[in-house]
C-alpha positions in Angstrom: 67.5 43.1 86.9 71.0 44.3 87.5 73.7 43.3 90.3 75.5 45.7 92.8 78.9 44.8 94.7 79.4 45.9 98.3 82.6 46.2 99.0 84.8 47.2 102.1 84.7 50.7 102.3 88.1 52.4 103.3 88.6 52.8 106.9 91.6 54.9 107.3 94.9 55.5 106.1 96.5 52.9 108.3 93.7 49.9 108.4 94.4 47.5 105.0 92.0 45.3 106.3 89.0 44.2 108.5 87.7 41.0 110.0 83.9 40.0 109.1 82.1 39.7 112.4 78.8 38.8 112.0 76.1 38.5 108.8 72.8 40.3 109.2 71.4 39.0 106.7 70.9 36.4 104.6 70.8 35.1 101.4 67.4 36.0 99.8 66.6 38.3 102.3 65.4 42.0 101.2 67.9 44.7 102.3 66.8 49.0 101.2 69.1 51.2 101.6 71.2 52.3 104.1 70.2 49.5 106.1 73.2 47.0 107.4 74.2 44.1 106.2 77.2 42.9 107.5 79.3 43.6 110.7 83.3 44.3 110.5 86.2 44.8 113.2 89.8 46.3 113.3 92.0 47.6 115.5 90.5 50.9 115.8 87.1 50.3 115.7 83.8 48.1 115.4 81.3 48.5 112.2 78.1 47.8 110.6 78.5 48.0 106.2 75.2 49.2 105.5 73.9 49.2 101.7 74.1 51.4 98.9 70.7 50.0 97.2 68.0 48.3 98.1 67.2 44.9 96.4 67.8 41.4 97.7 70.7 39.8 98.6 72.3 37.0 96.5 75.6 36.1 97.1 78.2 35.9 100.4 81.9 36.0 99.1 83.3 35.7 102.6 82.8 33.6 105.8 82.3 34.8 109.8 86.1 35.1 111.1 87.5 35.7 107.7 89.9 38.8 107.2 88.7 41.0 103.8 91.0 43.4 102.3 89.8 47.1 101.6 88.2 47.2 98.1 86.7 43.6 98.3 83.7 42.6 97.1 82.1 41.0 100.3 78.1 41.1 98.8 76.3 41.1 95.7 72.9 42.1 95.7 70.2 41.8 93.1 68.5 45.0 92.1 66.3 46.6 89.9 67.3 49.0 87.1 70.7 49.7 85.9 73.1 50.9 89.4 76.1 52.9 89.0 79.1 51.8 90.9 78.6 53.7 94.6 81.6 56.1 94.8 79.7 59.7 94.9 81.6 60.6 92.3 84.5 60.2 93.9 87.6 57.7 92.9 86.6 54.0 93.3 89.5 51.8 95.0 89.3 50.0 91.6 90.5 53.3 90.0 93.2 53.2 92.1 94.2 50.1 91.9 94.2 50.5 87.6 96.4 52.9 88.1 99.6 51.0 89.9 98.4 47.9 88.3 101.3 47.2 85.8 104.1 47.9 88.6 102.3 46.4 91.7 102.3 42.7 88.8 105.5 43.6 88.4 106.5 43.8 92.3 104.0 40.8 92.8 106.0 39.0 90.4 109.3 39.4 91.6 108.3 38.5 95.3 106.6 35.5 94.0 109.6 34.6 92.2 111.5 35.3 95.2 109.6 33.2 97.5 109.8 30.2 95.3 113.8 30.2 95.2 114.2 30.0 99.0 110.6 28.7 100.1 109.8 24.9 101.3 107.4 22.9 99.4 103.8 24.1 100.4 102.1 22.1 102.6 99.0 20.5 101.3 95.7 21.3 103.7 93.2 20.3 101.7 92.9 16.4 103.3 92.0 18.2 106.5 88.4 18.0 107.8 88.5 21.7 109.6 87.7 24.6 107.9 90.6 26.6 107.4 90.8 30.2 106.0 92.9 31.0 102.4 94.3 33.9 105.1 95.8 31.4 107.5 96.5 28.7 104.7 98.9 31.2 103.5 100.5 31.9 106.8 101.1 28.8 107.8 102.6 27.7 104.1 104.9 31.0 104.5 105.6 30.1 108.0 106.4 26.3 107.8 103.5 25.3 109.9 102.8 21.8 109.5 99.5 20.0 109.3 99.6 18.4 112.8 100.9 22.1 114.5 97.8 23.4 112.3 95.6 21.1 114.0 96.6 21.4 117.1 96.1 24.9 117.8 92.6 26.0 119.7 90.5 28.0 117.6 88.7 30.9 118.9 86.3 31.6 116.1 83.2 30.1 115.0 82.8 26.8 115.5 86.4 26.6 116.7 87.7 28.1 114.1 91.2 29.2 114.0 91.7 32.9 113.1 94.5 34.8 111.8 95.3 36.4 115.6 94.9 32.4 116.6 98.0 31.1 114.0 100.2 34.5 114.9 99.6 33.8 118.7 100.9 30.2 117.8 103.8 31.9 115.7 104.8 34.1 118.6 104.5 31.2 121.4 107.1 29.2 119.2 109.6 32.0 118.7 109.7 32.4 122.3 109.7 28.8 123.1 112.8 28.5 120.6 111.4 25.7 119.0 111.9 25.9 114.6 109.5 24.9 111.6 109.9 21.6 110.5 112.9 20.7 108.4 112.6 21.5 104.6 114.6 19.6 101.8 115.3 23.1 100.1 119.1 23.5 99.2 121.1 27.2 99.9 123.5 28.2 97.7 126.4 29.6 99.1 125.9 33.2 97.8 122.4 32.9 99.6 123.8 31.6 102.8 126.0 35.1 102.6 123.2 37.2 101.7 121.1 35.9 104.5 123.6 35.8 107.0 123.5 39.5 108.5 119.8 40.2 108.4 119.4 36.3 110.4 121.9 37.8 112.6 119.9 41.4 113.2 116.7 39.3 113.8 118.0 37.2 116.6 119.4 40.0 118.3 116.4 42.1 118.5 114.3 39.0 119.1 112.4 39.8 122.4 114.0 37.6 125.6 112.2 34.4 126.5 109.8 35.0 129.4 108.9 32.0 131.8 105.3 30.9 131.7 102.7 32.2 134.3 101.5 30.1 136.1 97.9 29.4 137.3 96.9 28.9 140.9 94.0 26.6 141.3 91.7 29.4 142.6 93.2 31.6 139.4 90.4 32.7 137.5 91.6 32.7 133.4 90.2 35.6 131.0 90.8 35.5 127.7 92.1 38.7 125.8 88.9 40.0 123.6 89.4 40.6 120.0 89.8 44.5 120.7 91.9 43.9 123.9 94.2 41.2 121.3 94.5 44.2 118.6 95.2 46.8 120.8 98.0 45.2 122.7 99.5 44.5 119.7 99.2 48.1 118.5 100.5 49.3 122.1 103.8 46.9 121.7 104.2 48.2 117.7 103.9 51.5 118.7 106.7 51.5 121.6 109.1 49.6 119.4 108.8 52.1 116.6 109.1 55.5 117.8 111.1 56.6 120.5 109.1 57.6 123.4 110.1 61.2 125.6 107.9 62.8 127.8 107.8 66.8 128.5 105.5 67.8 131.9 104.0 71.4 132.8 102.4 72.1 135.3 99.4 74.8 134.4 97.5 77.2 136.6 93.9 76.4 135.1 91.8 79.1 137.9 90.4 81.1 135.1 89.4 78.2 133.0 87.4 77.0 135.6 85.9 80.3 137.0 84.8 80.8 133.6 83.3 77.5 133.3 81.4 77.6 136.1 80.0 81.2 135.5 78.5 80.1 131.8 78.3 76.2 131.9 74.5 76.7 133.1 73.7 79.1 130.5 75.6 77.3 127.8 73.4 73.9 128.3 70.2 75.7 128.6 70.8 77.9 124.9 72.8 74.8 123.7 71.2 72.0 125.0 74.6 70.3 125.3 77.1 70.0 128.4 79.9 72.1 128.7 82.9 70.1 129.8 86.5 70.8 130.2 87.4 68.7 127.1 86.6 71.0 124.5 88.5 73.9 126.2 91.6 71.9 126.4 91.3 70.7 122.7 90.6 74.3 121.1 94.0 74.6 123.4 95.5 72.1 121.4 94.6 73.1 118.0 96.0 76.5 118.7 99.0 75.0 119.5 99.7 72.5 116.1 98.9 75.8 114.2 101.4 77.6 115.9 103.8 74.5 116.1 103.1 72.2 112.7 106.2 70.2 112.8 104.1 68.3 115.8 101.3 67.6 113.0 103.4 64.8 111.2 104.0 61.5 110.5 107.5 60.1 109.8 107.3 57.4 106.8 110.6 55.3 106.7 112.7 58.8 105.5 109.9 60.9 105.2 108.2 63.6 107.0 104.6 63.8 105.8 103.4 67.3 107.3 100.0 66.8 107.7 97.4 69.7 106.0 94.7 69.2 108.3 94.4 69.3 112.1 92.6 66.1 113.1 92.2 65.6 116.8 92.0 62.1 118.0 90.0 62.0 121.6 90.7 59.2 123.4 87.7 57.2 125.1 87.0 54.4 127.2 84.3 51.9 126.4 82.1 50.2 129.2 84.4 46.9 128.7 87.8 48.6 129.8 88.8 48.5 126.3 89.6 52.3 124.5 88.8 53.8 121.6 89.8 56.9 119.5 87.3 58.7 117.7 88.8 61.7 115.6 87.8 65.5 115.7 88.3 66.5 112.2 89.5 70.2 111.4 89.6 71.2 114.6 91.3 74.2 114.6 87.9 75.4 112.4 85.5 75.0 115.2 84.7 77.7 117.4 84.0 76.4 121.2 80.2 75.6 120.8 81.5 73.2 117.4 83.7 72.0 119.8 81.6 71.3 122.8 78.9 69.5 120.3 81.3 67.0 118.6 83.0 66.0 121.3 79.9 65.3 123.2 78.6 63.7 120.2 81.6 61.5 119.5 82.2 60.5 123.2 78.3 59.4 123.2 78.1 57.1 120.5 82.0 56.0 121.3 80.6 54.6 124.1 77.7 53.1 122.8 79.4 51.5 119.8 77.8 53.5 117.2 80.9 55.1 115.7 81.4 54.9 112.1 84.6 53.8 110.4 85.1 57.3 108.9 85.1 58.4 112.0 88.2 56.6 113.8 90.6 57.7 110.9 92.8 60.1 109.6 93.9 61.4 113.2 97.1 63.8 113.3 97.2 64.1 116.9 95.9 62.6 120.4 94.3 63.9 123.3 93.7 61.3 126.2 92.0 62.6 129.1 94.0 60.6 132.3 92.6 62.8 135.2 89.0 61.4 134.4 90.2 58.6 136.2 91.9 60.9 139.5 95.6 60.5 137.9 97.7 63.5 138.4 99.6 62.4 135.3 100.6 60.0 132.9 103.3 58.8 130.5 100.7 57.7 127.1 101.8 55.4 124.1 102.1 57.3 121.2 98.9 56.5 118.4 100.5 55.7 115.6 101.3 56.8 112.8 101.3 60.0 114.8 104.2 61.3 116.7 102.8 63.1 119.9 99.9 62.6 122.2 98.8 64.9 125.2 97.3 63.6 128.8 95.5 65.7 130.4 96.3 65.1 134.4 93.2 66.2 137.4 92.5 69.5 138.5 93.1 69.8 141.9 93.1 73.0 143.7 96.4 73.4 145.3 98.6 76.2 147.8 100.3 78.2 145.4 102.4 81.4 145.2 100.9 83.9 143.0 103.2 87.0 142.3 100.9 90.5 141.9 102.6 94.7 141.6 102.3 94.6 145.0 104.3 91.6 145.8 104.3 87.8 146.4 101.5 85.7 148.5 100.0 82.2 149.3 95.9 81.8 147.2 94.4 78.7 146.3 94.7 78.1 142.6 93.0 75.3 140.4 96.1 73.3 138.6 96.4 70.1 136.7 99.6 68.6 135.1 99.8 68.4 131.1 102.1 65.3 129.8 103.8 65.4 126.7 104.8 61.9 124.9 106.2 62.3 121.5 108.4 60.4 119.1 112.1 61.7 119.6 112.7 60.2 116.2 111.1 63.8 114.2 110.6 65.4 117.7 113.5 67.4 119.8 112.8 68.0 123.0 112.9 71.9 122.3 109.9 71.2 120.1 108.0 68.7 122.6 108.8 71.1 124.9 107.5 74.5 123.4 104.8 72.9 122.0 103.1 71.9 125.4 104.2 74.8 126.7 101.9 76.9 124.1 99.1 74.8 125.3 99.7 75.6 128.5 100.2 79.7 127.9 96.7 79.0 126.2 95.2 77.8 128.9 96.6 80.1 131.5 95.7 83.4 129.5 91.9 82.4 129.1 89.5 85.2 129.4 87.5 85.3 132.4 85.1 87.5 130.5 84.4 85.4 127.2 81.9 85.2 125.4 80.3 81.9 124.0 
């Protein structure tokens, strides 16, 4: 007999952690492999953790509700024979971690050290009879919440539970309501009240204004915010404060892209057995574009550019609950249109029947959200961080339009739809925003009526 530990698998470069949702099994129960044992949620997406053996499961290290770091052992199950730790031969996340160990003690050290010098006494939890997570513990010591504000605040997760978005919802409702964290008996020295001074000063100015509260009719009906709805709020608001948001429009005359379509779409489904939308057309459009334009395939990391080898398409979907997901087209400029047509039509599908894997909601370089879906002629979209542009595609509407020929100028009817640019004006000039949507658009408008597929 030999013991395996699952652990949270890494879910992109940007997600740290996840939130345990749901158990799907229990302790002694059998489990083979492949098979799920454990639900998990972040911002970007909603997961089952299946196993990597099959044997039986004897140990839970975390609760419904709590938040797990990647890398942490959340199972152990009992199997039989000798198991090698599940990596595919690739680097384990404790690998990594051995090999920043010594200065991440070091850093850990020094913060802890720091802490202590300016920090209040910690508050002492454990006479409570509520079940509080080590997670929000440790917020509310670092934040000065004291035991009755603790207890006071609703819990939305099992069993009443309060959850990390539950005590930073209470954190945010006090900052705006101006009231302060008890007093602490701490004492400042005076080259500490200097050194704090201008960054105290830089927070309260950029300190978002006080809003009045809404106030509820008596035939008002009250929805709370989802978990997904909460999280992606949040990232909306993060993202708008970080980079600085321009927008480039073009307008694009699309009437061969959709003769085309028309003329082979039948064809296409019948060989293919797959639908031939417009959405792959416009994101092979894309692709074409980043390759020809890489400086929009970036990140910006405090100084840094980080120019990105890979082009990785995010595809922006909405789920049944209004909520919206981005599932990520990796390599895309490697895909000819059939590749295309087939992963998107695969991603979309399971996007909207929950059945995306993490792996497959990460490592995005660029968006593409489709807005005309919904009739809108255009949009103004929230850049996905950490990326630094994202595309809308506006409707196709056939419009009155002057088409110039040899043999002069005259009035047709012409298919055209609107292609918004959003990008982070930080890394971004608007000569780049502005070429690069432009290339998308020559793309588009030079398509061969005559194509094969």
């Amino acid at each position: 007999m030999s013991k395996f530990e699952l652990k949270l698998p890494q879910m992109g470069e940007s997600v740290a952690e996840a939130t345990l949702t749901s158990w799907l099994k229990e302790v002694g129960d059998t489990i083979e492999m492949d098979e799920a044992v454990f639900e998990i949620a972040t911002d970007k997406v909603d997961s089952e953790v299946p196993s990597e053996v099959d044997g039986i499961l004897l140990e839970k290290r975390f609760n419904v509700d709590d938040v797990i770091q990647v890398g942490d052992v959340v199972a152990v199950i009992q199997t039989e024979g000798e198991v090698e730790s599940s990596s595919n031969g690739t680097q384990t996340v404790d690998e990594v971690k051995d090999t920043v160990e010594e200065p991440v003690a070091v850093l850990e050290n020094q913060m802890t050290q720091v802490k202590e010098s300016v920090s209040a006494p910690a508050h002492d939890f454990s006479s409570s009879e509520r079940f509080y997570s080590p997670l929000v513990k440790n917020i509310a010591k670092e934040e000065g919440v004291s035991m009755e504000e603790l207890e006071a605040i609703e819990g939305t997760g099992l069993e009443g539970r309060v959850t990390k978005n539950d005590i930073m919802a209470f954190l945010e409702q006090r900052s705006t309501n101006g009231s302060k964290p008890a007093e602490t008996t701490t004492t400042t020295t005076v080259e500490e009240k200097v050194a704090t001074t201008e960054p105290k000063a830089q927070k309260e100015a950029t300190e978002k204004p006080k809003t009045a509260p809404v106030q509820v009719g008596r035939d008002d009906e009250v929805i709370p915010l989802t978990r997904m709805g909460k999280l992606i709020a949040h990232h909306m608001v993060e993202s708008v404060s970080t980079s600085a948001h321009v927008q480039s429009f073009v307008e694009v005359d699309v009437t061969n892209v959709v003769n085309w379509r028309n003329k082979v779409k039948k064809a296409f489904e019948e060989r293919e057995g797959e639908k031939l939308t417009f959405t792959p057309i416009f994101m092979e459009a894309v692709a074409m574009a980043l390759k020809k334009y890489p400086m929009m395939n970036i990140s910006l990391d405090g100084d840094k550019v980080i120019k990105k080898k890979h082009i990785n398409l995010g595809m922006a979907a909405a789920l049944p609950d209004g909520n919206l997901i981005v599932p990520v087209i990796k390599n895309a400029d490697q895909l000819n249109l059939v590749g295309m047509a087939k992963t998107v039509n695969d991603l979309a599908s399971r996007a909207r029947n929950n059945q995306l894997k993490p792996d497959e909601v990460k490592d995005g370089t660029y968006t593409v959200t489709n807005v005309g879906s919904f009739g809108s002629v255009f949009g103004t979209p929230i850049i996905n961080q950490p990326q630094v542009g994202i595309l809308a595609l506006g409707a196709i509407r056939k419009m009155p339009s002057v088409i110039e020929t040899d043999q002069g100028e005259y009035i047709g009817i012409r298919s055209k739809m609107f292609l918004s640019h959003s990008y982070d004006h930080r890394v971004v000039n608007g000569a780049l925003g502005g070429m690069f949507v432009k290339a998308v658009a020559d793309y588009l408008e030079a398509w061969d009526i005559n194509r094969e597929i």
